[in-house]
N, C-alpha and C positions, 0 to 999 in steps of 0.2 A: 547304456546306462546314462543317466539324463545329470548332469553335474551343472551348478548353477555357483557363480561365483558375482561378487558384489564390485572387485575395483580389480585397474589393470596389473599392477604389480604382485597382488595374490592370483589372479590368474594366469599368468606369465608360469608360476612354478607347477600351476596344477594341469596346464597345456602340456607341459613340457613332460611331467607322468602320464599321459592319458596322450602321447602321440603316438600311431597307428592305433587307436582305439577312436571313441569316443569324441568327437571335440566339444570343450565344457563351454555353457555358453555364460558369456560377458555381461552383467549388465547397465554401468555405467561405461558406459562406449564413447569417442572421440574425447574433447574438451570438455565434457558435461562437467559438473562438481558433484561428487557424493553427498556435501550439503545438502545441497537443495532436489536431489534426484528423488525422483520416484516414479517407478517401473508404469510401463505404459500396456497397454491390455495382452498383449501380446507375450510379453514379459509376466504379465502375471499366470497366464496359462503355463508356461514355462515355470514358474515357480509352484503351481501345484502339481505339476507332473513330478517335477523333481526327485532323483532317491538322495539328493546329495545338496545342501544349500549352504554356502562358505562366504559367510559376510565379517566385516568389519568391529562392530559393535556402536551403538549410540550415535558417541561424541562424533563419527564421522560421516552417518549414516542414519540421521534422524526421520526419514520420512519412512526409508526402507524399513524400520524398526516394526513404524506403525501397520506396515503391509504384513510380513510377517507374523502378527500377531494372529491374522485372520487365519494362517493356514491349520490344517489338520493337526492336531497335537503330535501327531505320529511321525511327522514329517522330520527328518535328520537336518536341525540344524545347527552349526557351526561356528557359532560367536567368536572371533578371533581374541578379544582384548581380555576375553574370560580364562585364555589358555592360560592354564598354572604351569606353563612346560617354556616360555618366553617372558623374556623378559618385561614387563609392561611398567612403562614411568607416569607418574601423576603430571597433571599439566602445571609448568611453572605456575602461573598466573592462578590458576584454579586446582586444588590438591584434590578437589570433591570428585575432579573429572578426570579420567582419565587420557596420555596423550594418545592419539590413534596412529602414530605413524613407525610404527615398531621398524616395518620393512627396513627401512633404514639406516638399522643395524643387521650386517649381513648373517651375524652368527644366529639370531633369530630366525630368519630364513632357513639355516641349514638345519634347525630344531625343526622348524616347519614342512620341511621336504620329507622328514621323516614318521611327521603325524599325518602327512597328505599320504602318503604311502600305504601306511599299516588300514588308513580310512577305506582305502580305491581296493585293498583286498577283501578285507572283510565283505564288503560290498557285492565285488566281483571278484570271487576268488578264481574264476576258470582261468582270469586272464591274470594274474597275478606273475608271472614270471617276466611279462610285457612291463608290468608296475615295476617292482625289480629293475631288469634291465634298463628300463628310462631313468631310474631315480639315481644308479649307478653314472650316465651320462650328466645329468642334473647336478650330480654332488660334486664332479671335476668342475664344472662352471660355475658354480658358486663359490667354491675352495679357492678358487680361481682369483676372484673379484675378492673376497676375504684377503688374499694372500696380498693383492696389488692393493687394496685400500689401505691395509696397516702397514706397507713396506712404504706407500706414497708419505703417511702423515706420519710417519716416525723421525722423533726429533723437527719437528717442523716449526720454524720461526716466521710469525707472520704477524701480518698488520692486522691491526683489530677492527672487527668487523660488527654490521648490526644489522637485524631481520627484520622483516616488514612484518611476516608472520613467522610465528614461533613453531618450525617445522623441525627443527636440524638436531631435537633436543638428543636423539636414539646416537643421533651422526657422531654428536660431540663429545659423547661419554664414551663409544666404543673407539675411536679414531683421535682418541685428544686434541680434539679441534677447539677454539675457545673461542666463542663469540661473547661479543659484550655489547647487551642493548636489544628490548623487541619491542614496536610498534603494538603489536597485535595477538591476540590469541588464535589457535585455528577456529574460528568462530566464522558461518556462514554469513554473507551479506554484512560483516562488522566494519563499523566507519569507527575511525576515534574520537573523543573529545577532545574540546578545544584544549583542554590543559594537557593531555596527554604529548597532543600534535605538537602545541608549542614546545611543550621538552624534546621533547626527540631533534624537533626543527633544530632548538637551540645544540642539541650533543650534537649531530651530525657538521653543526657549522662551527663547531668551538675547533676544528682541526686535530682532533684525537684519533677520528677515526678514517679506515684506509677503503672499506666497500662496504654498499648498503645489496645485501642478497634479499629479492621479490622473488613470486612465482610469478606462473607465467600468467595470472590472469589476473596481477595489478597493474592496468594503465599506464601510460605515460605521464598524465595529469593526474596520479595521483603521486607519484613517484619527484611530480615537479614541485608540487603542495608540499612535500615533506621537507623536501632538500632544498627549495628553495637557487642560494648562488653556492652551496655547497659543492666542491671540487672534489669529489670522491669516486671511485670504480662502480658500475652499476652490475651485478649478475642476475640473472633472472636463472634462478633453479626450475623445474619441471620435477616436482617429488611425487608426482602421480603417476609419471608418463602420459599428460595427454598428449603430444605430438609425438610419440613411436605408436605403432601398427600394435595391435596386440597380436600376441605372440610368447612361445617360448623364449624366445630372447630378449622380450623388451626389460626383465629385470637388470639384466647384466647392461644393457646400453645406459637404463636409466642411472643405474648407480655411477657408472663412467660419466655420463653426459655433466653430472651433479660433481663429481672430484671434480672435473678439469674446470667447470664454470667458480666453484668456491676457490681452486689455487687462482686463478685466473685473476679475480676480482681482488684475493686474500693482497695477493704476488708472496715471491720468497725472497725476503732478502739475505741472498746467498754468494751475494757476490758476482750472481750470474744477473742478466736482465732483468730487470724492476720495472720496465715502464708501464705507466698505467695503458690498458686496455680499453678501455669504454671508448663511449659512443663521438670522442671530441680530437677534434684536431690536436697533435702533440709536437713540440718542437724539435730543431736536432736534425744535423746531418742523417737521412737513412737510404740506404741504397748504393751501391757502388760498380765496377765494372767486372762482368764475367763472362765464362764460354762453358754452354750446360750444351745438352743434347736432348732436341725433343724426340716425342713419340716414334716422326718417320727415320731416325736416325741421323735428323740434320743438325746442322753445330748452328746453336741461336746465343749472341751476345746482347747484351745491354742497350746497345745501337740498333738491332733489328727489332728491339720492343717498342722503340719511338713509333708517333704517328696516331695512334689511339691511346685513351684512356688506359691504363695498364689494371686490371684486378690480379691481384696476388695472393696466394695461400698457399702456406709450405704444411705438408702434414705427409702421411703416408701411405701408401695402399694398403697394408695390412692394417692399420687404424680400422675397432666394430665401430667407431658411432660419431665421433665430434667430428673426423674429416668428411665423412659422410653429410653429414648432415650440412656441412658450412659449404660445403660445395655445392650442396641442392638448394641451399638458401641464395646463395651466390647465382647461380644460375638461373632461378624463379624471379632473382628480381628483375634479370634481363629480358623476359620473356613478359615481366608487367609493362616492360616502358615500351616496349615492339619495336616499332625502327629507331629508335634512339638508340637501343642496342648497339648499333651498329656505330655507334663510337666509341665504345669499350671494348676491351679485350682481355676475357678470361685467361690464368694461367693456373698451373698447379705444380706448385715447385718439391720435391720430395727429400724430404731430409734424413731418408736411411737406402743410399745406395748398394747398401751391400744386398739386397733383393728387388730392390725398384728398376731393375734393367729399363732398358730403351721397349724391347719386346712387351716386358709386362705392362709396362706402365701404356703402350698403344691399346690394351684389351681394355685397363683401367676408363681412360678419358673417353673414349668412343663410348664406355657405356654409359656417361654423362649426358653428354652432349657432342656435338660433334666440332661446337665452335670452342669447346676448352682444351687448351693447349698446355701438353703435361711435358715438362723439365726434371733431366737428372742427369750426374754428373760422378765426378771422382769422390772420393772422399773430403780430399782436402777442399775442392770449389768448395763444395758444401760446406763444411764448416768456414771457408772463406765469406761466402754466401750470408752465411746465415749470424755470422760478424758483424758485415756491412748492414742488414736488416736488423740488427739487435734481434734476432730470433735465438731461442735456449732450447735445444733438444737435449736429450740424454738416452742412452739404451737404459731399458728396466727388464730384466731377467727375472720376472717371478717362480719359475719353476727352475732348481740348478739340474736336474735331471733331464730335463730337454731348452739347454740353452740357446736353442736356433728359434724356440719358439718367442722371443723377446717380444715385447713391444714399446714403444718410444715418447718418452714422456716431453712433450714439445710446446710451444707455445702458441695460439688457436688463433690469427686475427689475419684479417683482410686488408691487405696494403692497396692503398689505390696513389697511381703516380698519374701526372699529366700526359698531355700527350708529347711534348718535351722531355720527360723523364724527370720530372720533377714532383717528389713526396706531397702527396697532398693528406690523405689520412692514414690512421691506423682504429680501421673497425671490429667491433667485439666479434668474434663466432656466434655468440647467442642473440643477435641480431637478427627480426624474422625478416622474411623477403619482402612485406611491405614497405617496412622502415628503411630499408637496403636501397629499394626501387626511388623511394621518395630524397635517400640522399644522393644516389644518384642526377636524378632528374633536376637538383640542386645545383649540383657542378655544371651545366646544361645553361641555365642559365645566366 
């Protein structure tokens, strides 16, 4: 059966029904934008074979719209923002349009899994039990991330935030998250005007507000243009998933990857660590003396880290997506600068011992890399540890029925100390490995 889907986060659920069947193919692929995408010849052959074609609608998907029109009348297609079965919000800025980023509220999705279901049988009903059985696997990972998204933002007091584009509208209504202030509408290729810019310039620098949340594919120099000498948190969301693999699971990473970046940038002030995260040196005793146990079983202190540049990041192995990924960032920028490399040295500090063994955590790092060096300890180090680093972890039990399966809400940043042991920064997780390699190569100098 030949399935044709338009962006990665609706493909994510329909891979995920159609696994040992069929694989539906993609066709805004890697970083492209849905904006400005339109299917290349190969991709169109594929769209007239199709028995199944599951796009976005319009506002997000303006060229596809026009390809589309060409096909056979006959052809099953799927306008997502037309569903009368989800929820669909009008665009702040523009009420004519509507907003295209529904995914974003997870309960949508769970409505969605159920019409991508009832669709893949009628279709194909021989294999219909295959549909079933995957959409049953599909509904716990969803439930899942429903469950952890409204257990994360419940009660939640946070510093007030403002968007470069107006993405997070689905986010904020289902998750009482409250941002205040957008640059931008989802509008493809859209620049501001001057009077626009100037306001925003002026709100961001008046001091009211605590993070400016971009995607991933606004600039540095645009970012510098807004904000000017504005001293605020920067987070760059990925609400498409172009940097995850597509996949059954890129839904579930993306919506993690997007909580931990918005608390990140938000911060809680809860009494627990507050400090900002972004891209700037911060002041303040951090770091202190300890005795963890790496990989090979050996006892490493405070004193055996001197000598190189220290890179630091405490997170955990069972972490799906932000330890992952800030590790692979961490480590790609090592591999941009080559021998310079070799005055840095990776670590990976684990902040839930009660599974992070010595044993496990050896299978962990080797399959990094070989040059990072994973640490873990007792309980109490750890929370000693993670004192001294102002790092905030917490157990988060979303399911009470299987409590082992926890996972741990922690804070995502890259400590880099001198080669004396001396704190030099504190970098974001959402930091890509270019920007990482070039502030390295900084210190270097």
């Amino acid at each position: 059966m030949n399935v044709v889907v338009s962006i990665k986060p609706v493909h994510s659920l329909v891979s995920g029904l159609m696994q040992g069947s069929d694989e539906p193919t993609l066709l805004v692929k890697g970083d492209a934008s849905p904006y400005t995408y339109s299917p290349n010849k190969a991709q169109k052959a594929s769209l007239q074979k199709a028995d199944l074609i599951i796009w976005t609608g319009f506002e997000l998907e303006p060229r596809l719209a026009a390809e589309l029109k060409k096909l056979n009348p006959s052809a099953q297609v799927i306008e997502l923002l037309d569903n009368p079965e989800i929820k669909i919000l009008p665009q702040r800025q523009d009420e004519t349009r509507r907003d295209p980023y529904f995914w974003l509220d997870s309960r949508n999705m769970l409505i969605l899994l159920d019409a991508f279901t009832r669709m893949l049988i009628d279709i194909d009903p021989v294999r219909s039990h295959l549909y079933v059985r995957n959409r049953a696997h599909m509904l716990e990972v969803l439930s899942k991330v429903d469950r952890e998204l409204e257990y994360g933002y419940r009660g939640m007091k946070a510093g007030v935030g403002y968007l470069y584009y107006d993405t997070l509208q689905y986010f904020e209504q289902a998750y009482a998250l409250k941002i205040r202030g957008t640059l931008l509408n989802t509008v493809a290729n859209a620049t501001p005007d001057t009077a626009r810019l100037l306001k925003a310039h002026a709100q961001l620098n008046s001091g009211d507000y605590r993070c400016l949340l971009a995607e991933t594919d606004v600039s540095d120099e645009q970012i510098h243009l807004l904000l000017g000498k504005a001293k605020i948190n920067i987070g760059r969301l990925d609400s498409l998933g172009r940097q995850f693999k597509p996949g059954s699971d890129l839904y579930a990473k993306l919506m993690r990857y997007n909580t931990q970046v918005i608390k990140q940038c938000l911060e809680i002030p809860d009494g627990k660590d507050s400090a900002a995260e972004n891209n700037t040196v911060i002041g303040g005793e951090i770091g202190g003396h300890f005795i963890l146990v790496n990989q090979r079983g050996e006892q490493i202190t405070d004193r055996d880290m001197l000598g190189k540049y220290q890179l630091i990041y405490f997170g955990y192995i069972s972490c799906p997506d932000v330890c992952p990924t800030s590790l692979h960032v961490m480590l790609q920028a090592l591999k941009k600068i080559g021998d310079k490399a070799k005055a840095f040295q990776p670590y990976f500090i684990s902040i839930d011992p009660e599974r992070d063994t010595q044993t496990v955590m050896q299978d962990y790092v080797n399959y990094f890399d070989k040059r990072l060096i994973g640490l873990t300890g007792t309980k109490a180090m750890t929370a000693t540890m993670a004192k001294h680093f102002r790092v905030r972890y917490e157990k988060i039990i979303t399911d009470p029925a299987h409590p082992e399966n926890y996972q741990m809400d922690h804070t995502s940043s890259i400590f880099i100390f001198d080669p004396e042991g001396k704190f030099v920064a504190r970098v974001a997780s959402n930091i890509n490995a270019t920007q990482m390699a070039e502030r390295l190569l900084e210190l270097l100098d």
